[in-house]
VOTOR-111687 format. One record per atom (N, C-alpha, C, O): residue in three letters; x, y, z; residue number from 1. Coordinates in pm, whole numbers, plus 50000, padded with zeros to 5 digits. Example, Ala and Ser with C-alpha at 12.3 -4.5 7.8 and 13.67 -1.06 7.14 Angstrom:
2
(kolti ALA; (51319; 49431; 50780); 1)
(kolti ALA; (51230; 49550; 50780); 1)
(kolti ALA; (51320; 49670; 50780); 1)
(kolti ALA; (51424; 49668; 50846); 1)
(kolti SER; (51285; 49775; 50708); 2)
(kolti SER; (51367; 49894; 50714); 2)
(kolti SER; (51290; 50003; 50787); 2)
(kolti SER; (51341; 50114; 50804); 2)
This chain:
76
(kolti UNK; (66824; 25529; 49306); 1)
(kolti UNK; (66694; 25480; 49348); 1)
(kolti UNK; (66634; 25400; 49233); 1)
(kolti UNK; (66638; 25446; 49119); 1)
(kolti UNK; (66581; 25288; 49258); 2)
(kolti UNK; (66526; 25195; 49186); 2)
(kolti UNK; (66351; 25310; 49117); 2)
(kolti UNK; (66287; 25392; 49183); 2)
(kolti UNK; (66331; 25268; 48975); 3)
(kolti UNK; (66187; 25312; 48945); 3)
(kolti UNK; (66081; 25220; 49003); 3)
(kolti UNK; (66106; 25102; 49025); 3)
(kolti UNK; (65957; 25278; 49028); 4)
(kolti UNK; (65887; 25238; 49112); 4)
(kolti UNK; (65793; 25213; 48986); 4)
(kolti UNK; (65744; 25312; 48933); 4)
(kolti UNK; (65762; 25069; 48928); 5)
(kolti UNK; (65684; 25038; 48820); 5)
(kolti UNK; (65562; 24975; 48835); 5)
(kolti UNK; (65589; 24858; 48861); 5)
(kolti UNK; (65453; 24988; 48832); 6)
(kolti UNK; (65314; 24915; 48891); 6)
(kolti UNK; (65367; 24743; 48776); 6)
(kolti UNK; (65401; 24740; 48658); 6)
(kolti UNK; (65358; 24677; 48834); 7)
(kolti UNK; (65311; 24576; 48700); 7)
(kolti UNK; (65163; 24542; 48691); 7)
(kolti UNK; (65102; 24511; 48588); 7)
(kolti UNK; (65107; 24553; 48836); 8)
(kolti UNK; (64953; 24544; 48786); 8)
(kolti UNK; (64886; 24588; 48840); 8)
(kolti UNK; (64873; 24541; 48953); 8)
(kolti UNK; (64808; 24691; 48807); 9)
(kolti UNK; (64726; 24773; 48940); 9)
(kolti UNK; (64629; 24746; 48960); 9)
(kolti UNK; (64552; 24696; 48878); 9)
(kolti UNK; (64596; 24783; 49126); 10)
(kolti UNK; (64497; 24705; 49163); 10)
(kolti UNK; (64442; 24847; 49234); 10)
(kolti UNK; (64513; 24919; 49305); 10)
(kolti UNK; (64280; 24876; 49196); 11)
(kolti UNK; (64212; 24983; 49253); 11)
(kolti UNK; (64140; 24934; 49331); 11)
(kolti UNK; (64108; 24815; 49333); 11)
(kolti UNK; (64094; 25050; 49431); 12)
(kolti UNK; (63951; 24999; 49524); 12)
(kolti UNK; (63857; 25093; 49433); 12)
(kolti UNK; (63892; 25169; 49342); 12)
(kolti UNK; (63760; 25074; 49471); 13)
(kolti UNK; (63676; 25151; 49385); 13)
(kolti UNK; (63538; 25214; 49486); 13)
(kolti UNK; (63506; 25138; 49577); 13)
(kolti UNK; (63472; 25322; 49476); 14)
(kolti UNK; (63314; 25311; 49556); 14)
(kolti UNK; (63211; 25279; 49491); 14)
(kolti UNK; (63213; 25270; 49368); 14)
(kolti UNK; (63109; 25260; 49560); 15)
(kolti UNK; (62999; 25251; 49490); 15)
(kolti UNK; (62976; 25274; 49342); 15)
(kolti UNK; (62914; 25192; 49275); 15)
(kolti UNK; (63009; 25349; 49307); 16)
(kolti UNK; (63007; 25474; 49206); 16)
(kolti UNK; (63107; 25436; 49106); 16)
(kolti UNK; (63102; 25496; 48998); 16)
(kolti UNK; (63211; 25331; 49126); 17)
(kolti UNK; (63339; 25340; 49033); 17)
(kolti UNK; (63393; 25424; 49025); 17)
(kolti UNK; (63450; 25457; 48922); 17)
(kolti UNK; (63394; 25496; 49145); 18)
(kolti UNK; (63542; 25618; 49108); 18)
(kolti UNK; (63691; 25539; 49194); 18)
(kolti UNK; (63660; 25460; 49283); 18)
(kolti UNK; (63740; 25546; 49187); 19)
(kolti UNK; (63919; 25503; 49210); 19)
(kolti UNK; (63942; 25625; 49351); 19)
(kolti UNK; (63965; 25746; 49356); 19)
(kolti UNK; (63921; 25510; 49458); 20)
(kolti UNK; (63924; 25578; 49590); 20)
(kolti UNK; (64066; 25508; 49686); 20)
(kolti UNK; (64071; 25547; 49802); 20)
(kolti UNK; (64161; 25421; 49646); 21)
(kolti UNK; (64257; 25411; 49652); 21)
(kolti UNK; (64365; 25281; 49577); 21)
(kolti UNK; (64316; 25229; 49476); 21)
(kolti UNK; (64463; 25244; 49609); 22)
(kolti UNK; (64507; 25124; 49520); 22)
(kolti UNK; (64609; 25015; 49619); 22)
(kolti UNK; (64658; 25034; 49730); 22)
(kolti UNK; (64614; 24933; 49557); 23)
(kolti UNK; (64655; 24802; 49651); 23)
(kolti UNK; (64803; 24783; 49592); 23)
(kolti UNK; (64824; 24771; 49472); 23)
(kolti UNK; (64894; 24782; 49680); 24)
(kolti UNK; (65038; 24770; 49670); 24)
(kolti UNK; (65117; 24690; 49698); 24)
(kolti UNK; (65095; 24653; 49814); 24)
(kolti UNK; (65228; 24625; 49640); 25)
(kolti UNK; (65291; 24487; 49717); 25)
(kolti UNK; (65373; 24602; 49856); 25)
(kolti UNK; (65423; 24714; 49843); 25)
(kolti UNK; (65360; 24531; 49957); 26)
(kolti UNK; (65473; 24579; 50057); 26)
(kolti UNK; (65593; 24616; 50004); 26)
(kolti UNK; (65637; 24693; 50089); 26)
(kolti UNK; (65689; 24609; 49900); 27)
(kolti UNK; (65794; 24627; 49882); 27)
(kolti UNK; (65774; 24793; 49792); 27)
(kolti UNK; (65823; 24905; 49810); 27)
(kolti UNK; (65709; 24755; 49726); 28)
(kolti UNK; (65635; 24916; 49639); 28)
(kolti UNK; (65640; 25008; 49786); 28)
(kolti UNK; (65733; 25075; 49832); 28)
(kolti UNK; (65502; 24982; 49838); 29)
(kolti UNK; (65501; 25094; 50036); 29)
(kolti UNK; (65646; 25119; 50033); 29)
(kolti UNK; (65686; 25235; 50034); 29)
(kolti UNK; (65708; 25044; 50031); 30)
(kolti UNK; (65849; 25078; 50150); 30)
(kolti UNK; (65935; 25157; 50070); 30)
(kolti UNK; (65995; 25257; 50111); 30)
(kolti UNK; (65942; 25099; 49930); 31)
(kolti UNK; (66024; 25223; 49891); 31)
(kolti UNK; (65994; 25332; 49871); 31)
(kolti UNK; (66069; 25423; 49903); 31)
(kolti UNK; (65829; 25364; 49788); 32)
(kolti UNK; (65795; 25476; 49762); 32)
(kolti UNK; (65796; 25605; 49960); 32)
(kolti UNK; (65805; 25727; 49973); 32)
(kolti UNK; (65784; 25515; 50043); 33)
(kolti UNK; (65837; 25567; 50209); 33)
(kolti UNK; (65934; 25602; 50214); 33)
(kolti UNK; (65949; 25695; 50293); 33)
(kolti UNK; (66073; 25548; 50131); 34)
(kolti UNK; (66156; 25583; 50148); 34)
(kolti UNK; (66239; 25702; 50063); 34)
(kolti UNK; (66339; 25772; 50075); 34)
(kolti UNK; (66137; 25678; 49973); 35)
(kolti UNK; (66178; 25827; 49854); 35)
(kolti UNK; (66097; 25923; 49926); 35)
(kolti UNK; (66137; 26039; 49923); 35)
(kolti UNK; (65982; 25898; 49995); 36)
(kolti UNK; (65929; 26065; 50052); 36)
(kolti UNK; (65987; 26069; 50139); 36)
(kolti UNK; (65931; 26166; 50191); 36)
(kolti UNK; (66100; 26029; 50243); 37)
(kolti UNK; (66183; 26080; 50409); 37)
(kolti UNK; (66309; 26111; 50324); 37)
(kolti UNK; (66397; 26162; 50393); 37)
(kolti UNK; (66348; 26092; 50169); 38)
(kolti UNK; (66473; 26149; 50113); 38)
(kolti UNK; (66477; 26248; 50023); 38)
(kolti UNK; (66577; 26303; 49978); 38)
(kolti UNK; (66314; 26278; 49988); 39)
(kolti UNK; (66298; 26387; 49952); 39)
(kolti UNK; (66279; 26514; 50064); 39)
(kolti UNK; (66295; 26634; 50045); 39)
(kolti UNK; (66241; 26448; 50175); 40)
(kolti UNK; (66204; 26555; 50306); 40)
(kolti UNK; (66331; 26605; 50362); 40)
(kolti UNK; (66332; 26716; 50416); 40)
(kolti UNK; (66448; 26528; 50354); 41)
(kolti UNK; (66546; 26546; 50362); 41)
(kolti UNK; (66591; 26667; 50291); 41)
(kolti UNK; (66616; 26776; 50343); 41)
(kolti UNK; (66600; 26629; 50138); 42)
(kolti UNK; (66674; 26769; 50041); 42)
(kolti UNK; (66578; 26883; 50068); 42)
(kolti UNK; (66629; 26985; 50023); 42)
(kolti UNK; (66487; 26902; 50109); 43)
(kolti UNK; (66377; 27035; 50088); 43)
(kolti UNK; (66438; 27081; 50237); 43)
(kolti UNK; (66457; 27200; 50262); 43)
(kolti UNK; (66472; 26950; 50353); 44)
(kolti UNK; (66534; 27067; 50464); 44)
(kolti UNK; (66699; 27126; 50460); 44)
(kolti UNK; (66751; 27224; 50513); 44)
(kolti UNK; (66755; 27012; 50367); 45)
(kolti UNK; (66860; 27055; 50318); 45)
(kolti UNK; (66862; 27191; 50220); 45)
(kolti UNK; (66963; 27261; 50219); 45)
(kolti UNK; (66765; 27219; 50152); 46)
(kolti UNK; (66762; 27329; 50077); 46)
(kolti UNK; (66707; 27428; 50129); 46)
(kolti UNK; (66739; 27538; 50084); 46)
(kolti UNK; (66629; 27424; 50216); 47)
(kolti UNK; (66584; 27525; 50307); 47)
(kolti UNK; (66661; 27586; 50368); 47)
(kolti UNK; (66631; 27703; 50391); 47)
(kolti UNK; (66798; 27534; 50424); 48)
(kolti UNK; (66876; 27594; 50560); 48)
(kolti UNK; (67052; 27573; 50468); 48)
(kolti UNK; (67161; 27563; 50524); 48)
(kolti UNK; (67032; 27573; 50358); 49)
(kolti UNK; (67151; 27602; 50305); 49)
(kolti UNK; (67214; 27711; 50282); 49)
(kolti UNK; (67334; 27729; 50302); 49)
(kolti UNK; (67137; 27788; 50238); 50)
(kolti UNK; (67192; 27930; 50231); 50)
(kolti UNK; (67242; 28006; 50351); 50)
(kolti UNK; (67327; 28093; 50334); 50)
(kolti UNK; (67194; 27981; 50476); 51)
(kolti UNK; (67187; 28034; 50618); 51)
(kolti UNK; (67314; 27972; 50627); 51)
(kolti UNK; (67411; 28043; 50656); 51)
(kolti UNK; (67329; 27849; 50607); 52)
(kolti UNK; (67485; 27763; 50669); 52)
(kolti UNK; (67592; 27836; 50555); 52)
(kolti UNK; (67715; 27834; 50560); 52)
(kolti UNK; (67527; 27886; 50474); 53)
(kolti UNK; (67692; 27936; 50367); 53)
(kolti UNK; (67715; 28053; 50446); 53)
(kolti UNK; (67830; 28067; 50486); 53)
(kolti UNK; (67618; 28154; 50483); 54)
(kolti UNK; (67631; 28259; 50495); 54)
(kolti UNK; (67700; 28246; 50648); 54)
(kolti UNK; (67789; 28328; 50672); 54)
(kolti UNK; (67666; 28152; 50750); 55)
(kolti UNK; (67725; 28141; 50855); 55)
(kolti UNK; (67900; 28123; 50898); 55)
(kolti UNK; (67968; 28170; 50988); 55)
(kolti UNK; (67933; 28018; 50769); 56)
(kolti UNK; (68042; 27955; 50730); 56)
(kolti UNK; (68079; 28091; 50716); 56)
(kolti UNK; (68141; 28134; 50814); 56)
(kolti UNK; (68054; 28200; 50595); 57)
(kolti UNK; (68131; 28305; 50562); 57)
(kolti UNK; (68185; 28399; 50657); 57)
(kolti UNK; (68285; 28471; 50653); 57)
(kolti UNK; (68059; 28375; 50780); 58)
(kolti UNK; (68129; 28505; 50857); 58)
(kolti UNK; (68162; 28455; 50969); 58)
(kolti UNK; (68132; 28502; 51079); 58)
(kolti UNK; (68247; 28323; 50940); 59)
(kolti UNK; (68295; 28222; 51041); 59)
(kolti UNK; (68229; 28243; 51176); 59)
(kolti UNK; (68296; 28298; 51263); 59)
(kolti UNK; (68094; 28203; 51206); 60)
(kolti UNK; (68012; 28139; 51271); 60)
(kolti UNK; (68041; 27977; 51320); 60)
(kolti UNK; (68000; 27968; 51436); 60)
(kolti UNK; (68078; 27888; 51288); 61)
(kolti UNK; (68124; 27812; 51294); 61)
(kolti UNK; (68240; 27707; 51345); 61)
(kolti UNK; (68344; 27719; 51280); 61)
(kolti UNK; (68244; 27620; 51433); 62)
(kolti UNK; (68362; 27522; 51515); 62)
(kolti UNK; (68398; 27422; 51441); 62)
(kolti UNK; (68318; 27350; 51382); 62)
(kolti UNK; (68489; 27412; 51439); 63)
(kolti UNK; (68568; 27255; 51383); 63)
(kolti UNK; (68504; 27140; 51442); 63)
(kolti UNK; (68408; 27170; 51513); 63)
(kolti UNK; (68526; 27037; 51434); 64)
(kolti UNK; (68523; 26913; 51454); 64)
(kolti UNK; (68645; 26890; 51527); 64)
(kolti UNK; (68609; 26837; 51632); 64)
(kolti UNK; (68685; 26894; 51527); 65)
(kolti UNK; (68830; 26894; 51648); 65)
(kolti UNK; (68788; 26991; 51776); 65)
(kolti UNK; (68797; 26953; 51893); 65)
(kolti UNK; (68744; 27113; 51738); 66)
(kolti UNK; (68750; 27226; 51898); 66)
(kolti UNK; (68627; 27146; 51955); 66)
(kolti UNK; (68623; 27127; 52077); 66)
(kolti UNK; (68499; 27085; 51853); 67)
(kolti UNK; (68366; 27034; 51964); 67)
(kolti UNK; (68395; 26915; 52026); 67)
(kolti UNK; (68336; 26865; 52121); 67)
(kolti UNK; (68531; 26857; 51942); 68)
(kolti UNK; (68517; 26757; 52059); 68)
(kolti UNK; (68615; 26767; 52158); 68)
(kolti UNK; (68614; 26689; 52253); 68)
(kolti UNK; (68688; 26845; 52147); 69)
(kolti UNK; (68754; 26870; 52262); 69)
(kolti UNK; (68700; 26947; 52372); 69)
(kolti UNK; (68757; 26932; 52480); 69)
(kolti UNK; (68576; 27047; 52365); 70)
(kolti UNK; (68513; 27103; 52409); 70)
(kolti UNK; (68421; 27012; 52484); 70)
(kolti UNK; (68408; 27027; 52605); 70)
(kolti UNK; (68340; 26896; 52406); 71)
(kolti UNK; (68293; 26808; 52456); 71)
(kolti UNK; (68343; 26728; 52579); 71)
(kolti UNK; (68292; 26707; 52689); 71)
(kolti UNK; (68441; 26698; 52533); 72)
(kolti UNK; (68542; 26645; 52634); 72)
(kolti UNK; (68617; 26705; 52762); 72)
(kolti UNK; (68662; 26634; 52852); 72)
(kolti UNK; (68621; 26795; 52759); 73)
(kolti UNK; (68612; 26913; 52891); 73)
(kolti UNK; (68496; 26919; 52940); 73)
(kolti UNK; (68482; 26895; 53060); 73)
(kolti UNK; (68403; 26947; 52872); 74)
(kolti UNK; (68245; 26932; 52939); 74)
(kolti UNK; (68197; 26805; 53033); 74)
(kolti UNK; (68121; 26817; 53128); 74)
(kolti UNK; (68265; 26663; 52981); 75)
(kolti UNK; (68251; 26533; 53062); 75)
(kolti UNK; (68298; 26520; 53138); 75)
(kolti UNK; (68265; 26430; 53215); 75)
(kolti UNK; (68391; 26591; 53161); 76)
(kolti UNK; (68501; 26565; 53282); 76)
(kolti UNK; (68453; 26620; 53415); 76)
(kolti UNK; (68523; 26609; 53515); 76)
């Protein structure tokens, strides 16, 4: 993943001068979008990992060959 570097920031400000949000090139949005749906990713990946080892162990689990052959009986 590329670093996400301001080169020049641009605030909104209120009344008041407090820093109430900031102005972004479109390309900044899209990636920093795309690092939070790949971080949302590993946290569900890490969430349901342990459950899939433990499933795997007590062979819970179908091949890739039996679902699709299973699949394929099912279409017919």
């Amino acid at each position: 993943m590329k670093a996400l570097v301001a080169k020049a920031e641009q605030f909104l400000t209120d009344a008041k001068g407090k820093r109430t949000g900031v102005v972004l090139k479109l390309e900044t949005y899209e990636r920093l979008r795309e690092a939070e749906e790949e971080l949302a990713d590993i946290h569900a990946y890490d969430a349901l990992r342990d459950q899939a080892h433990s499933e795997i162990a007590a062979g819970q689990f179908v091949s890739l060959t039996a679902y699709r052959a299973d699949r394929k009986r099912k279409s017919k």
